[in-house]
MMTF fields as JSON, N, C-alpha, C and O atoms, coordinates in Angstrom:
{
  "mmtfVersion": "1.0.0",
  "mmtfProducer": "UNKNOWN",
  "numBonds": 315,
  "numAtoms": 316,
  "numGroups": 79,
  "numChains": 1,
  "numModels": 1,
  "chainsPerModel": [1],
  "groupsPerChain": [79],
  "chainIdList": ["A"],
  "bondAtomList": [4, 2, 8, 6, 12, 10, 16, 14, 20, 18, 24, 22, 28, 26, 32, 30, 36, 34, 40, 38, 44, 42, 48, 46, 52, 50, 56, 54, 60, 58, 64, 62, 68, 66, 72, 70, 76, 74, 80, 78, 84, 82, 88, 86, 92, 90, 96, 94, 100, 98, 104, 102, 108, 106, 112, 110, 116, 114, 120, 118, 124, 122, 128, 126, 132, 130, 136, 134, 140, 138, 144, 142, 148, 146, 152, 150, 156, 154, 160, 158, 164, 162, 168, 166, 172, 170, 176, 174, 180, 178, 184, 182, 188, 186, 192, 190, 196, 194, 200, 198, 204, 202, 208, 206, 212, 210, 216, 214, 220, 218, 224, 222, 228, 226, 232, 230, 236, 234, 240, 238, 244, 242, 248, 246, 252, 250, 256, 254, 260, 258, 264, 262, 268, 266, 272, 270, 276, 274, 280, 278, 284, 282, 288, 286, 292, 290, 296, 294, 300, 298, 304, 302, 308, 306, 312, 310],
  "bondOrderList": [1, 1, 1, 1, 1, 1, 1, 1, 1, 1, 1, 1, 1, 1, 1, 1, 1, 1, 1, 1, 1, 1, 1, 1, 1, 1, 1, 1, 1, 1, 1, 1, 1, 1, 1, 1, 1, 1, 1, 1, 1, 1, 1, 1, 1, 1, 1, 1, 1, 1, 1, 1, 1, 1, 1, 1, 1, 1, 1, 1, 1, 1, 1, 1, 1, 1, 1, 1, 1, 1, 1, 1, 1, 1, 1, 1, 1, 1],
  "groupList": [{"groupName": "UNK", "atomNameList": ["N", "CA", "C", "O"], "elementList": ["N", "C", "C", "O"], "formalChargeList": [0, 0, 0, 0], "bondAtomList": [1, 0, 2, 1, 3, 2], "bondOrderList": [1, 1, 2], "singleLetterCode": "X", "chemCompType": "L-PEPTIDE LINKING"}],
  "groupTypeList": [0, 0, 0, 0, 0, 0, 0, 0, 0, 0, 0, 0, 0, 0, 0, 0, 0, 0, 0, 0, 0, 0, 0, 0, 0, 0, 0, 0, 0, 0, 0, 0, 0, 0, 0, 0, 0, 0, 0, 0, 0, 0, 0, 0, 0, 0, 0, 0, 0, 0, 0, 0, 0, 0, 0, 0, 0, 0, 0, 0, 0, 0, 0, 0, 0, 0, 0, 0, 0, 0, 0, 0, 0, 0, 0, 0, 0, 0, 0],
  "groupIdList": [1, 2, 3, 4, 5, 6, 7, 8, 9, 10, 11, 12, 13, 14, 15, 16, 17, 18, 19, 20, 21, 22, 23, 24, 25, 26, 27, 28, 29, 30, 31, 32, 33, 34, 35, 36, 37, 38, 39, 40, 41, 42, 43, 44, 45, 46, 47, 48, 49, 50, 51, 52, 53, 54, 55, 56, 57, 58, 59, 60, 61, 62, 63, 64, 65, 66, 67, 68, 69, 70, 71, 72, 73, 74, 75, 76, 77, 78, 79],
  "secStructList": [7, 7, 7, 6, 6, 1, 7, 7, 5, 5, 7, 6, 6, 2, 2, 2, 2, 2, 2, 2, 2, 2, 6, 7, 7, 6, 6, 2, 2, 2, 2, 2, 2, 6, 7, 7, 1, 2, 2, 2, 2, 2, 2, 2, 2, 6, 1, 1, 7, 5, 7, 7, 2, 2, 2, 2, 2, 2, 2, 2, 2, 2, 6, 6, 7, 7, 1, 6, 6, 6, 6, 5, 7, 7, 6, 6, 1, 7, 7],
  "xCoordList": [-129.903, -130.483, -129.362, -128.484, -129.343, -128.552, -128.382, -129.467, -127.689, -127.843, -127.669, -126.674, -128.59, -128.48, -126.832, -126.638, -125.704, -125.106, -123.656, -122.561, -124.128, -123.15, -123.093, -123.933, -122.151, -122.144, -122.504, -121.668, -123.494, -124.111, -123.17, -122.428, -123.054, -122.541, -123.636, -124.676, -123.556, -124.345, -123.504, -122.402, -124.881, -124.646, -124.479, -125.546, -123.491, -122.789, -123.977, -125.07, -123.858, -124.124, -125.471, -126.052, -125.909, -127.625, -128.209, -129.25, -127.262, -127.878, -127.549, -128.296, -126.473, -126.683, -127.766, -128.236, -128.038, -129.162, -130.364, -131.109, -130.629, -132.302, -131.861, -132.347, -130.905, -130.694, -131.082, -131.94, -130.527, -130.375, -131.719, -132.264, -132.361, -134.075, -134.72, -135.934, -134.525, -135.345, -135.346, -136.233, -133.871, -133.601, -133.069, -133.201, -132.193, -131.817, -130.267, -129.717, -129.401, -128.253, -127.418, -127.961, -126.245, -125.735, -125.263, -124.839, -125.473, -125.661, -126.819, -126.762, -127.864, -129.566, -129.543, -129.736, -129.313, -129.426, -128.761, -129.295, -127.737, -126.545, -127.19, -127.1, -127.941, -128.654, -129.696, -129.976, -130.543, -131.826, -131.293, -131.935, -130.161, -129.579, -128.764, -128.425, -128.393, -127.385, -125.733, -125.004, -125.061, -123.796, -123.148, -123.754, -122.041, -121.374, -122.09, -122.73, -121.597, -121.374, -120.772, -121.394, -119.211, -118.26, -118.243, -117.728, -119.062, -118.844, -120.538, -120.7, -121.226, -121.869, -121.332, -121.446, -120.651, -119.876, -119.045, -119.407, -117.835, -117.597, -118.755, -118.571, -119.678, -120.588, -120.795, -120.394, -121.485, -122.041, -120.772, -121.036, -119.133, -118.52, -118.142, -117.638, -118.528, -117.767, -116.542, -116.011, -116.265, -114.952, -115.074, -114.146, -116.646, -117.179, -118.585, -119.739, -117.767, -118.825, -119.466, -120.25, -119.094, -119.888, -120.342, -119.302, -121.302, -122.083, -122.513, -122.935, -122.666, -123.008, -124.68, -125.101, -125.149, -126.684, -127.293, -128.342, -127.081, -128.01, -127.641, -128.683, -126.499, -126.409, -127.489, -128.08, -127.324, -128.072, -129.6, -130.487, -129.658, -131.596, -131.922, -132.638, -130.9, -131.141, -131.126, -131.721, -130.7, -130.67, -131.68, -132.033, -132.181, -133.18, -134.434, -135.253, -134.882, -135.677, -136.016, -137.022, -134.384, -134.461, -134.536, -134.694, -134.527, -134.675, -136.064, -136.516, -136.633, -138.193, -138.117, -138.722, -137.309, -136.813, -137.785, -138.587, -137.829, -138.733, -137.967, -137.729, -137.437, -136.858, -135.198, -134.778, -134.308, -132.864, -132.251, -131.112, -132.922, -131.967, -131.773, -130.778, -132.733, -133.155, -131.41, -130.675, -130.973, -129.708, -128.134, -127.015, -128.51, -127.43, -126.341, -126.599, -125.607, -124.598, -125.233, -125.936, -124.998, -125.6, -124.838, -124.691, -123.978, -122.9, -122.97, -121.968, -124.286, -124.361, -124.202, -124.163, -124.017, -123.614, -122.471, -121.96, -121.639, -120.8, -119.353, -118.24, -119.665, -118.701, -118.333, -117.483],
  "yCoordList": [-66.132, -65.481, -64.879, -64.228, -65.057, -64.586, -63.048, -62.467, -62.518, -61.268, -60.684, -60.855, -60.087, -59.821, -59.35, -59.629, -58.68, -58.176, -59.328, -59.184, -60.245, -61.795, -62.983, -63.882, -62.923, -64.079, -65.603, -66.398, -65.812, -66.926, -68.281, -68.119, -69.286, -70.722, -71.385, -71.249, -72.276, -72.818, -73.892, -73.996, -74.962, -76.314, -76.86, -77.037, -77.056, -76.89, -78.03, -77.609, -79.389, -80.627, -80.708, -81.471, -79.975, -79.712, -78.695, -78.602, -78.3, -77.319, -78.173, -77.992, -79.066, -79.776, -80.929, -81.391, -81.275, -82.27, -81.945, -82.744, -80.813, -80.017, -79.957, -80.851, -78.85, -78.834, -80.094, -80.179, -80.862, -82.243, -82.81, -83.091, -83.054, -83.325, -82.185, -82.277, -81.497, -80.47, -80.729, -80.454, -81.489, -81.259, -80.511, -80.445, -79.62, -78.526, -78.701, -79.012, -78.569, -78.152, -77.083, -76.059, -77.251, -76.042, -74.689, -73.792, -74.7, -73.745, -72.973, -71.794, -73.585, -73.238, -72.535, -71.328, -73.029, -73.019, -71.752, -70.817, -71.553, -70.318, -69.152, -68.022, -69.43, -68.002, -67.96, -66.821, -68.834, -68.285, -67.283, -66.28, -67.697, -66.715, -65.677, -64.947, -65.614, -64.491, -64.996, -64.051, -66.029, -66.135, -67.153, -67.72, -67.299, -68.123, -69.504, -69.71, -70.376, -71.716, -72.161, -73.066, -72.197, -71.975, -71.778, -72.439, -70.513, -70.078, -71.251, -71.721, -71.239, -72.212, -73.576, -73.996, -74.497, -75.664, -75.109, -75.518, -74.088, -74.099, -74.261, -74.791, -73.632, -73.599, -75.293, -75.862, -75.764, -77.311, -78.02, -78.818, -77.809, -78.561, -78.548, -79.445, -77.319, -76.911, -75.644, -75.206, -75.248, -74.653, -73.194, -72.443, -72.886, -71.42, -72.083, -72.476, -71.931, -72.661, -71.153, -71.421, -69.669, -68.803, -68.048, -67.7, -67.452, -66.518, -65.334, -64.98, -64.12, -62.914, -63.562, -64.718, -62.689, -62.387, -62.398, -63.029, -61.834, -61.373, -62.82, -63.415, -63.563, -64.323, -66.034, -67.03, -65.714, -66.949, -66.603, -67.437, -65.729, -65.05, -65.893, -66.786, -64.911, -65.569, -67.436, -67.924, -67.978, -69.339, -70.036, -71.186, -69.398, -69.969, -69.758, -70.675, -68.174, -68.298, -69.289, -69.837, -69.102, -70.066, -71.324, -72.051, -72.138, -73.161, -73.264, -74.297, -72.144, -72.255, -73.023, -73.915, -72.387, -72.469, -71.603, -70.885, -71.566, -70.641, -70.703, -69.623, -71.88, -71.517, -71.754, -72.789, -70.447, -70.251, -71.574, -71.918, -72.188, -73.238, -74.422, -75.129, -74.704, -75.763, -75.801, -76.775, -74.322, -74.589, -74.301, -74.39, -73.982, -73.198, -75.266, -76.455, -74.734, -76.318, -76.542, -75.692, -77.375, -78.022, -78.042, -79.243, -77.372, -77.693, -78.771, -79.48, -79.184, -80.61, -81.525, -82.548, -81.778, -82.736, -82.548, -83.441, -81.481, -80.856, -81.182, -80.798, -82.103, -82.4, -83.186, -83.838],
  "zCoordList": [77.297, 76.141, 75.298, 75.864, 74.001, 73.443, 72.881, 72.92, 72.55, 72.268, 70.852, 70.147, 70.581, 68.634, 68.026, 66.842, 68.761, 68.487, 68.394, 67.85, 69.028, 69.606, 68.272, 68.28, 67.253, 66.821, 67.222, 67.652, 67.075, 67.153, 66.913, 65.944, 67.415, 67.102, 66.733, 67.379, 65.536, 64.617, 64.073, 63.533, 64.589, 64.07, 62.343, 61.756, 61.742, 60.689, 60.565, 60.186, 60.843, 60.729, 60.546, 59.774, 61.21, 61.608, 59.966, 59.316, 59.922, 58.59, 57.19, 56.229, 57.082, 56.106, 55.931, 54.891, 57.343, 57.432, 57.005, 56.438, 57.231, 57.424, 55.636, 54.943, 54.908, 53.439, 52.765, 51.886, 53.149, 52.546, 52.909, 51.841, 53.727, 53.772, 53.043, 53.226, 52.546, 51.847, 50.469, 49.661, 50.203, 48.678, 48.047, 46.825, 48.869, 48.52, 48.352, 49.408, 47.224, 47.288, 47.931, 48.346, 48.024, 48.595, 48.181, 48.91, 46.317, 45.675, 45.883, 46.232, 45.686, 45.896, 47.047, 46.899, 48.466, 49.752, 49.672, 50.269, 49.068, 49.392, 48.692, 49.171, 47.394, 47.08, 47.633, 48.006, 47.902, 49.017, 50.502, 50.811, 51.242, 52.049, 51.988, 52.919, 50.656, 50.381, 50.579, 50.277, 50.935, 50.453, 49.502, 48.594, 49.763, 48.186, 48.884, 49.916, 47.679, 48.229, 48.738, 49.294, 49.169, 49.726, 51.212, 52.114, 51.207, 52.53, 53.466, 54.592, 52.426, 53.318, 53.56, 54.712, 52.496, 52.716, 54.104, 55.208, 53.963, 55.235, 56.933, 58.029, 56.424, 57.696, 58.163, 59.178, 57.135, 56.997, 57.639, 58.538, 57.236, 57.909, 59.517, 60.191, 59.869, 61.004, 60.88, 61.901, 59.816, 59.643, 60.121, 60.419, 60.14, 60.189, 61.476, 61.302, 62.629, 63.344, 64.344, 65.254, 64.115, 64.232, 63.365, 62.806, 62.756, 62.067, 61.981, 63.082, 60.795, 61.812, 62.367, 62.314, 62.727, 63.297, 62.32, 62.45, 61.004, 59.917, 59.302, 59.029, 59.001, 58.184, 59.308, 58.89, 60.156, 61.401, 60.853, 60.666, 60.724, 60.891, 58.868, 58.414, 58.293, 56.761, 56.593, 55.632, 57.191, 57.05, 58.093, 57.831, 59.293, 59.536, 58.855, 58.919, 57.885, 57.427, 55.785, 55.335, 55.22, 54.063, 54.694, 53.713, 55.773, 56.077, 56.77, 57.265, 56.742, 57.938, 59.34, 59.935, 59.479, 60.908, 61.969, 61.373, 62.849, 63.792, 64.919, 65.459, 65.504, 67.074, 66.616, 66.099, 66.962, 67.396, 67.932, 67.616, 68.623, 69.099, 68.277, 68.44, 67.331, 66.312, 65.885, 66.047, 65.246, 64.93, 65.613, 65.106, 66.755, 67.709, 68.082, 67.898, 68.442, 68.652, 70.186, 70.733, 70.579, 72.153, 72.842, 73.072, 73.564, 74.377, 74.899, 74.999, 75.399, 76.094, 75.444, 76.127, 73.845, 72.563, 72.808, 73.483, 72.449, 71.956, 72.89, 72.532, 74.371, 75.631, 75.24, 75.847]
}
C-alpha cells in the first residue's frame, strides 16, 4: 500500500496514451491539472518518472481515473 506522503512512480507512457485517446493535448491536459506543459511532456516521457501526491491525485482526476494503479509503472513490465 502506498503511502500519501511517498512520491508516487507514474507511468509516463500510460498517461500519454489515456491523453491521447481522450483527445486531449498536452497543453489542455496541463491546465486541467495545474502544471506547465513542459513539466507534463517531461512526465509522458519518463524524465519525471515520480510525482508529488497532489500532482498523481490531479491527473488521475483530469484523466477520470479511479484506481492508483491504472497509472503507477509495473515493476513486473518494468524488468
Amino acid at each position: 500500500m502506498a503511502h500519501l506522503h511517498a512520491s508516487p512512480e507514474i507511468d509516463g507512457h500510460r498517461i500519454r496514451e489515456l491523453r491521447q485517446q481522450s483527445g486531449l493535448s498536452v497543453t489542455a491536459l496541463a491546465r486541467r491539472i495545474g502544471i506547465t506543459p513542459q513539466y507534463l511532456s517531461q512526465i509522458e516521457r519518463g524524465h519525471r518518472p515520480t510525482v508529488s501526491p497532489h500532482t498523481f491525485t490531479q491527473i488521475r482526476a483530469a484523466m477520470g481515473v479511479g484506481d492508483d494503479e491504472t497509472l503507477r509503472i509495473n515493476l513486473a513490465d518494468a524488468a
